[in-house]
Every structure is written in C-alpha cells, then in structure tokens.
C-alpha positions as CSV (number, residue, x, y, z in Angstrom):
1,X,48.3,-23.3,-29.1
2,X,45.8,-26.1,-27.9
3,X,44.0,-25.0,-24.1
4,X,43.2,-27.0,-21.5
5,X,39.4,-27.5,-20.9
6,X,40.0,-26.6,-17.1
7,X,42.6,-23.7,-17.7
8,X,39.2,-22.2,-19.4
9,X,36.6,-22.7,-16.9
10,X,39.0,-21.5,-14.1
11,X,39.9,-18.0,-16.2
12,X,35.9,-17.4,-16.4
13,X,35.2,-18.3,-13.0
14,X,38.4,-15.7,-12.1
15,X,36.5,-13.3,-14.7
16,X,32.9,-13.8,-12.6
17,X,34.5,-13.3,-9.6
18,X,36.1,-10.1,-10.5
19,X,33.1,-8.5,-11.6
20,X,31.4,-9.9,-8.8
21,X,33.7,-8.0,-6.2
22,X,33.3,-4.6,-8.3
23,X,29.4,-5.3,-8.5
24,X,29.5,-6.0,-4.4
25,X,32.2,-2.6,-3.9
26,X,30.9,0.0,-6.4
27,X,26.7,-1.0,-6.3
28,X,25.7,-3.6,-3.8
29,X,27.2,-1.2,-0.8
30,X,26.5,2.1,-1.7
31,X,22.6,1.2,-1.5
32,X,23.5,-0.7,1.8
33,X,24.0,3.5,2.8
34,X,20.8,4.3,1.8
35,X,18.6,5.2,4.3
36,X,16.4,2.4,4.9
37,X,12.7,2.6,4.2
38,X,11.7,0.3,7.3
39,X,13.5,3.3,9.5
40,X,11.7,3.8,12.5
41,X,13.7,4.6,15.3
42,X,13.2,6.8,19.0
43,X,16.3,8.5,20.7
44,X,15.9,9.5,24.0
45,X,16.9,13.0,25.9
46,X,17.5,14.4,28.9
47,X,18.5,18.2,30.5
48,X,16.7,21.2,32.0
49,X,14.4,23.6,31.1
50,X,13.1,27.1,31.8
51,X,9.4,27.2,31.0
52,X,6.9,30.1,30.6
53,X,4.3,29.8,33.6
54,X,0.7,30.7,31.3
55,X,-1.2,29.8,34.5
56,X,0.5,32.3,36.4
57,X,1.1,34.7,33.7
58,X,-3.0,35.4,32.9
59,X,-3.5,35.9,36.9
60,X,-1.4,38.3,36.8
61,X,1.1,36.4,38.7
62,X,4.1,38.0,37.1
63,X,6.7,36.5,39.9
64,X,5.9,33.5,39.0
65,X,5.6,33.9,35.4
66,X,8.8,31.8,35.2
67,X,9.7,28.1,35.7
68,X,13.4,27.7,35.6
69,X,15.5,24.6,35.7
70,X,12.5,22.0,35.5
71,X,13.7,18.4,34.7
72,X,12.7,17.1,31.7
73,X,13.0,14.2,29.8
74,X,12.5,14.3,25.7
75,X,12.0,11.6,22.8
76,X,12.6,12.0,19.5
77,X,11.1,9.7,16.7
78,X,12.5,9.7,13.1
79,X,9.4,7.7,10.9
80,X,10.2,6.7,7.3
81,X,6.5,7.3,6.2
82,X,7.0,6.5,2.8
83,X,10.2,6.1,-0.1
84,X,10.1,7.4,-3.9
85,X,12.7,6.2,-5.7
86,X,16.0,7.9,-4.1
87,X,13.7,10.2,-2.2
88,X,12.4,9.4,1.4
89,X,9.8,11.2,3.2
90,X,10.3,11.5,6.9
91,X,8.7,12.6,10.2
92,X,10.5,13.9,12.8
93,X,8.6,13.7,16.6
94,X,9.9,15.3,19.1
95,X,8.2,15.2,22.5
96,X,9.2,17.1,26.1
97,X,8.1,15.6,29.2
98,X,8.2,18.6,31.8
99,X,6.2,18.2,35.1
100,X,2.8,17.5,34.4
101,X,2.9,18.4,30.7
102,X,3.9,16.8,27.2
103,X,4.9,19.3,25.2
104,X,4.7,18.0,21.2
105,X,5.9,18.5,17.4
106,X,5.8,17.3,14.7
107,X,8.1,18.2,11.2
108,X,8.0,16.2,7.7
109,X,10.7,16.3,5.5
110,X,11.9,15.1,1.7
111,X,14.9,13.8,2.1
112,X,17.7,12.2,-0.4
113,X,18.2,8.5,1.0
114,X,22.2,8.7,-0.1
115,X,23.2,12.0,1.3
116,X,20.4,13.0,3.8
117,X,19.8,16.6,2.0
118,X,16.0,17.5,1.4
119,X,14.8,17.2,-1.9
120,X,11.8,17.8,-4.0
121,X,9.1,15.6,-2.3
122,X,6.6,13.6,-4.6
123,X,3.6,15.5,-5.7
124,X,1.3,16.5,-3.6
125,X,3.1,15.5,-0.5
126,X,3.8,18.4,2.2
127,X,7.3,19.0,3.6
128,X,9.2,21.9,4.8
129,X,11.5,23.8,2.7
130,X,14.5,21.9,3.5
131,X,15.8,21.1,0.5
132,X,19.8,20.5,0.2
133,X,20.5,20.5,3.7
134,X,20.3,18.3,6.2
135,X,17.8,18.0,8.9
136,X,17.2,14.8,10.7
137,X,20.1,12.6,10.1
138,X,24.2,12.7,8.6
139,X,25.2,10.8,5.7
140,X,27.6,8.1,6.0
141,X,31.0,9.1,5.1
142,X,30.7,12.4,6.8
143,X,33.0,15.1,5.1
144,X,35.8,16.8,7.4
145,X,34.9,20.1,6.7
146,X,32.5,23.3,6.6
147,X,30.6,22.1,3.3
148,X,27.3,21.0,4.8
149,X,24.3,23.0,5.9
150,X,21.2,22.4,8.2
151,X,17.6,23.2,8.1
152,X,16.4,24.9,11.2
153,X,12.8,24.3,11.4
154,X,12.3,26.7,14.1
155,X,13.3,30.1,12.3
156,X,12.7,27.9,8.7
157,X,16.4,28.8,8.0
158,X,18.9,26.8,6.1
159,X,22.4,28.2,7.8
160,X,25.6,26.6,7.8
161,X,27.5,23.3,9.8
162,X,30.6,23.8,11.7
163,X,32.9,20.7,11.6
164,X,35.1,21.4,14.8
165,X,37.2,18.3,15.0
166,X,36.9,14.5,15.5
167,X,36.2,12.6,18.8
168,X,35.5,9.3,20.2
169,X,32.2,7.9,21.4
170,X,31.5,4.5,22.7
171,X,35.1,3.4,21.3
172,X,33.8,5.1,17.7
173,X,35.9,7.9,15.7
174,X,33.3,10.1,15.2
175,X,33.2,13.6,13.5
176,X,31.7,16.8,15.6
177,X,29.5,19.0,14.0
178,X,28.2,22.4,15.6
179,X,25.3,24.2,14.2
180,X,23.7,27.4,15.3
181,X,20.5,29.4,13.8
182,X,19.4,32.3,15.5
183,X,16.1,34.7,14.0
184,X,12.4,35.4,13.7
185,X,10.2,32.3,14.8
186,X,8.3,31.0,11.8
187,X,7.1,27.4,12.5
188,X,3.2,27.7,12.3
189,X,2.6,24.8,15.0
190,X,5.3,27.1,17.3
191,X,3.4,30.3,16.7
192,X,-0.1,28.8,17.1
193,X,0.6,28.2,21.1
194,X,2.2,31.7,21.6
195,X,0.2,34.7,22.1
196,X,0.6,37.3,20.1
197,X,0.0,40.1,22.5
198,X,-0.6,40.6,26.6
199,X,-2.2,42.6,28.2
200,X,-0.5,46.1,29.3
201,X,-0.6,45.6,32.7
202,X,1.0,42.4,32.1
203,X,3.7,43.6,30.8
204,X,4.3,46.3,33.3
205,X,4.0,43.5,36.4
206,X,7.1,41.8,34.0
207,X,10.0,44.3,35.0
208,X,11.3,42.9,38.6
209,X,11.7,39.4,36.6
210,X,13.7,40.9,33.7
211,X,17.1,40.9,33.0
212,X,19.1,44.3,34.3
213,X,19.3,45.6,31.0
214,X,16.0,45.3,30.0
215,X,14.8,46.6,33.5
216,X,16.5,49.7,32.6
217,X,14.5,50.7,30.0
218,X,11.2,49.6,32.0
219,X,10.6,53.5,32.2
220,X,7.6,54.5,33.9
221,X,7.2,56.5,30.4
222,X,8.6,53.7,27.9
223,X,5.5,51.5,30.0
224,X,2.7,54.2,29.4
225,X,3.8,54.8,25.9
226,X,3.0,51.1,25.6
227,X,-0.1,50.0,23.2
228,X,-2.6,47.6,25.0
229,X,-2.7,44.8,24.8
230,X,1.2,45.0,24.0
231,X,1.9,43.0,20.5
232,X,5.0,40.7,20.8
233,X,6.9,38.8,18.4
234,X,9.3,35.9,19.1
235,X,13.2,35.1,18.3
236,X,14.6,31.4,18.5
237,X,18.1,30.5,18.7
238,X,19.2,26.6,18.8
239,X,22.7,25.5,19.0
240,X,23.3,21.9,18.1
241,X,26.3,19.7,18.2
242,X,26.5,16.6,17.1
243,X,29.1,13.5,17.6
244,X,28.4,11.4,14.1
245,X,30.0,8.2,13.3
246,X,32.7,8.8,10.8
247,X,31.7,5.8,9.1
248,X,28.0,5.0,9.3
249,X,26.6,8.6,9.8
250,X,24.7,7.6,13.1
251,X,24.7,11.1,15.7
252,X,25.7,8.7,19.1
253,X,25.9,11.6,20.8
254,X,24.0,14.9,20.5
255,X,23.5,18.0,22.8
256,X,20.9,20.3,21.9
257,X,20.2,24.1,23.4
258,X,16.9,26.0,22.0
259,X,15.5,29.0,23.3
260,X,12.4,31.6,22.0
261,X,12.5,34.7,23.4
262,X,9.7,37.2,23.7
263,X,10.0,40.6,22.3
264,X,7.7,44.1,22.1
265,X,8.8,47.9,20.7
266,X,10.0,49.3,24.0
267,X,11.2,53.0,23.6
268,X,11.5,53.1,20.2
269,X,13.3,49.6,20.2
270,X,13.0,46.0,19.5
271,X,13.4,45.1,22.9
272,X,13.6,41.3,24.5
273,X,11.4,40.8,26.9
274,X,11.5,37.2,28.6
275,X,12.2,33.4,27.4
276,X,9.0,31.8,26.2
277,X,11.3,28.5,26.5
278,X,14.5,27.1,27.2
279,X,15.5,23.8,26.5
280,X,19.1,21.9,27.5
281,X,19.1,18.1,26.9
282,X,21.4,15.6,25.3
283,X,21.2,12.1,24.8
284,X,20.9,9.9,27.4
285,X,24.0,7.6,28.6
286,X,21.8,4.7,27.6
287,X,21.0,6.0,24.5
288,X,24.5,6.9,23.6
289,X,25.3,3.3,24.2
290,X,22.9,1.7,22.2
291,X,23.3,4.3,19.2
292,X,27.1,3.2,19.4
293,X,26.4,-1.0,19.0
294,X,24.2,0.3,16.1
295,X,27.1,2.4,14.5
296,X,29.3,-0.7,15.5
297,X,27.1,-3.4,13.9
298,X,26.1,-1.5,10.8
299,X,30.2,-0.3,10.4
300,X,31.1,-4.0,10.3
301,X,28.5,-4.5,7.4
302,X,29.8,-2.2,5.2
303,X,33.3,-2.8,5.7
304,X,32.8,-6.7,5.3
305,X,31.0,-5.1,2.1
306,X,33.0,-2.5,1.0
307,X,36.8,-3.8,1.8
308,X,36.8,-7.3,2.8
309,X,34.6,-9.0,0.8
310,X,35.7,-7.3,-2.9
311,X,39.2,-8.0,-1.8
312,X,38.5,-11.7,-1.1
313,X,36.7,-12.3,-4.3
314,X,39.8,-10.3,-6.5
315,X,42.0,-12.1,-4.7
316,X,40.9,-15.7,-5.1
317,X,39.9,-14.3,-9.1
318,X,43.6,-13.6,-9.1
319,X,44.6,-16.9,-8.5
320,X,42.7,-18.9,-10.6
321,X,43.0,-16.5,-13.5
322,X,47.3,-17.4,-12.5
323,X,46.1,-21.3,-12.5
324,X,44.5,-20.5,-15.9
325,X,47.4,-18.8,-17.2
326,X,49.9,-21.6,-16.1
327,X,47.8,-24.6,-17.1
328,X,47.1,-23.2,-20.3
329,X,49.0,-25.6,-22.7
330,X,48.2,-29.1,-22.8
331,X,50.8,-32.0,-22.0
332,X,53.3,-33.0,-24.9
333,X,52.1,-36.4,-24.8
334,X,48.4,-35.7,-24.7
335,X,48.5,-33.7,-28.0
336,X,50.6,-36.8,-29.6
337,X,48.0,-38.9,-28.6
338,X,45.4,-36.9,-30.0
339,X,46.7,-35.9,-32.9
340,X,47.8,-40.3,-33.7
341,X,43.9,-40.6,-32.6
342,X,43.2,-38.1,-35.2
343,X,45.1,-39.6,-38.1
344,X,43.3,-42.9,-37.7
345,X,40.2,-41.7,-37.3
346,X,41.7,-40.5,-40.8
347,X,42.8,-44.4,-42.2
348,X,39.6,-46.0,-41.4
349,X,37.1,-43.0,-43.1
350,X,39.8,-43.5,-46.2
C-alpha cells in the first residue's frame, strides 16, 4: 500500500502532540505545585490578647500583673531561604504588635516542595524536628480526610490534623482543617524570655487574680510550704484552623488561638497558676481577599495546565492522526502515473 507524503507528516505531528499533552499533564504541572523557590510572602493578622504585665509583676504590682484584651495586630513572613533539589528550607516570622511592644520569632524548617512535610534538611543546615508533617503551608490537592499531621513548634510536638468539612472563601471551595497541640513548652527562644522562678512573695500577692479554683488551694499553708523563689514551668496549647484552597493549597483564611500558662507544685500538685500569654487573631479581611485572587490566579494556571491544555493538544492529535488515517492511500490515477513514469524511466536505461 503506497502512503501519502502528507498522511505521514500529519500522523507524527498527531504523535508529538500526544506526547506533548502527557509531558504538559503528568510532568510540566506537577512541578508548577512545587513550592516556589522565589516564595517570599507576609500575611497579616489581627485579634486580642491577654499579656503578662513584667513591669508590674517585679514591683510587686500583682493587680496589675495582667493585661487582658489588648489589640494587637500580627504579621507573618514565610522566606524561601534556600532550595535542594525537592527540599526547601524555610523561615517562618511571626511578629505581634501589642501597645508599645513588638513581640518576635523566628522558626526554620526543611520542607518537601511537593507535599509541604519536613524533610531531612541539607547538611549542616539547622531546622526543627519537623519532619513528615506540615508546618507552614498545605499542599495543593488537599486530602479530605484525617491523614495529615502538624508540627507545633511551641511544645516541639508533631500531633494530628482534623479535616472538619469543606467551605467557601472569597468564592473558593476550600477544605477546613483544625489542629490542636496542647503540652510542656519547649521552644528555646519561648523559654529564654520566661522566668523560670518568682519570687515567693510574688506568688503569694498572685491569688486575688487567680482563677476560683486555683484560689482555693492558695492555702495560707500550701503558700508557706512554697520554696523561694517558687520554680515554675510552662504549658502551651494552640488551636489552629485553617480554610485551604482545595485546589492550590493556599490557607485564605486562618484563625489562630495560643496560650502558655504558668505553673508551680502547689500542695502536692502541678497546679496552673496564670497565662504568661494569650493570643486570638485571624487573618485580616484584606488579607483574606488578596490570598483568594492568589488561589484564584494560580487555580486557573494549573487547570489551563492540567485539564485544558492536555485535552486541547490530544484532541487536535486526534484529528490529524484521523486525517492521516483517511488520506493514507494515494489517488488511483496518481499511482498509474507513477508507475507509466516508472516503466519508462525503464525503456530509455534499456
């Protein structure tokens, strides 16, 4: 069977194009998830917060040891520092504007650029021990279930994530995620700015400003029996939930509630004896909203990559692969001609 010239060039440009839509489907977009290595983004907060008054506190000014519901305003940075391979490492700022103060921290993590868990950082590169949970950002694609977990860099506890249903955000389906850790404080930058004891008569000035229950066992005796100064230790609890993009993995919406509580041996018990901090914020309406166009721009990428684009290329592959197929024999009268052409050719070499 003799094949048109054309009916050939149109099958392999239908071939290219075919492998070109799986290339663009199954490896161009799956790095357009990765996390970028330019990332450098800041969200911004804001809530109330119940604050520990040191001034007051050391002059013995035990009434007002206590700030409660003080606006504050927070920003949070997420830095790509550097990338290794499949392996990013990132720093997570977070700073509280309270009053007159700025309160500050800083976390680094390794993290896995395709599905945000911590991994094994570089050598000799610091992180925290996050690895195979998440930290500071969702992969996209989120799972609709209980199968991730979370770093908690306060009590350096990986616990688990809570999917509690879907929502919409800024016209986004979006996945909600709850997260609570609860447990001994063990960030060294959070311990280095609490003290580690007070003094006894301190503690004693403490009881009008304590909770009822804890008042109760403010016994003259369970006071006396007291060491001085009085050693404390600290609990944190932080209860997160987030409202990530189903799609793109971007949190457009985030409410975030951490507390550390201060604690002494108090009649024979662990006993809690006033909140070092509380923090309530969430994102900020303006934040939300420009977190959503993000999600919204970025979502159209990948589906132009990942669904509308392969399917254009298969389709028009398709048809000219069908074109091929049809064309494929030549004309009747063209292989006559060729083949009267040929036998002359034949008459004049004989």
């Amino acid at each position: 069977m003799s094949l048109r010239r054309s009916s050939i060039v149109l099958a392999a440009v239908g071939i290219v194009l075919a492998a070109l839509a799986m290339l663009v489907r199954y490896v161009i977009a799956p790095i357009a998830t990765k996390l970028p290595g330019d990332t450098d983004e800041t969200v911004h907060y804001s809530g109330k917060a119940t604050m520990l008054n040191s001034e007051a506190l050391q002059s013995g000014d035990t009434a007002h040891a206590i700030n409660s519901n003080v606006p504050i305003t927070v920003d949070r940075r997420l830095r790509v520092t550097s990338t290794h391979g499949d392996t990013a490492i990132m720093k997570d700022f977070l700073t509280v504007h309270a009053s007159n103060q700025d309160l500050s921290s800083s976390h680094t993590y390794a993290i896995d650029r395709t599905d945000m868990n911590g991994s094994k950082p570089p050598s000799g590169t610091a992180v925290e021990p996050s690895k195979g949970a998440l930290s500071s950002a969702f992969p996209a694609n989120g799972k609709r279930d209980d199968s991730y977990s979370f770093y908690d860099s306060t009590t350096r506890a990986i616990v688990p994530v809570q999917y509690t249903g879907s929502a919409t955000r800024e016209g986004r389906a979006v996945n909600v995620y709850k997260i609570t850790a609860a447990g001994p404080v063990k960030d060294p930058s959070m311990l280095k700015t609490l003290p580690v004891a007070l003094p006894k008569k301190l503690v004693g000035g403490l009881g009008a400003s304590l909770p009822a229950a804890t008042r109760a066992k403010f016994t003259p005796a369970a006071v006396a029996a007291l060491p001085d100064p009085v050693p404390l230790t600290y609990t944190g609890k932080t209860t997160i939930v987030a409202y990530v993009d189903r799609q793109t993995g971007i949190a457009i919406d985030q409410t975030i509630d951490q507390q550390v509580i201060a604690n002494t041996a108090l009649g024979g018990s662990q006993t809690s004896l006033l909140p070092v901090s509380v923090f309530n914020f969430k994102i900020t309406p303006a934040s939300v909203s420009e977190l959503g166009d993000q999600a919204a721009s970025v979502g159209l990428l990948l589906t132009l990559m990942t669904d509308i684009t392969p399917l254009v290329l298969v389709v028009i592959a398709a048809a000219l692969i069908l074109i091929a197929y049809l064309r494929r024999r030549r004309p009747q009268s063209d292989a006559s001609a060729i083949s009267e052409a040929d036998a002359a050719t034949g008459r004049l070499v004989a």
